[in-house]
C-alpha positions in Angstrom: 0.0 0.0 0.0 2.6 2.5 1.1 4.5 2.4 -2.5 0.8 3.6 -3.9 0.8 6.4 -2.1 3.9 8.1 -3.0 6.2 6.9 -0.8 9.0 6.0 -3.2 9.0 9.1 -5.0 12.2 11.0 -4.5 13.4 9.8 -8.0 10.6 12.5 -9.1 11.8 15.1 -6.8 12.9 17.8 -8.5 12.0 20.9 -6.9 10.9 22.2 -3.0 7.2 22.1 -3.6 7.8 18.6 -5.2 10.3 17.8 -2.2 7.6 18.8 0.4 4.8 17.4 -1.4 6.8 13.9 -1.3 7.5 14.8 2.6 3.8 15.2 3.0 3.0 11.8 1.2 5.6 10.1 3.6 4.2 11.1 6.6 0.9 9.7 5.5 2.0 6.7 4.9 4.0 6.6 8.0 0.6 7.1 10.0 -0.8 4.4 7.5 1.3 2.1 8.5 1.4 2.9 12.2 -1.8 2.4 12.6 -1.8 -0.8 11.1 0.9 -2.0 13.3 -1.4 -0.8 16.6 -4.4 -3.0 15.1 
């Protein structure tokens, strides 16, 4: 699930809108998968 959501893509990164963007998708995914962990 977490590659879906734009978790791998710093290859795309190319500016620091994109760059924050990508940081923004990360920690969603983070959450994602920490609150799969807690269930």
């Amino acid at each position: 699930m977490c590659q879906y959501t734009g978790c791998c893509m710093f290859e795309t990164v190319r500016s620091v809108r994109d760059l924050y963007s990508a940081l923004l998708l990360i920690g969603q995914c983070n959450i994602y998968l920490a609150e799969e962990l807690d269930s």
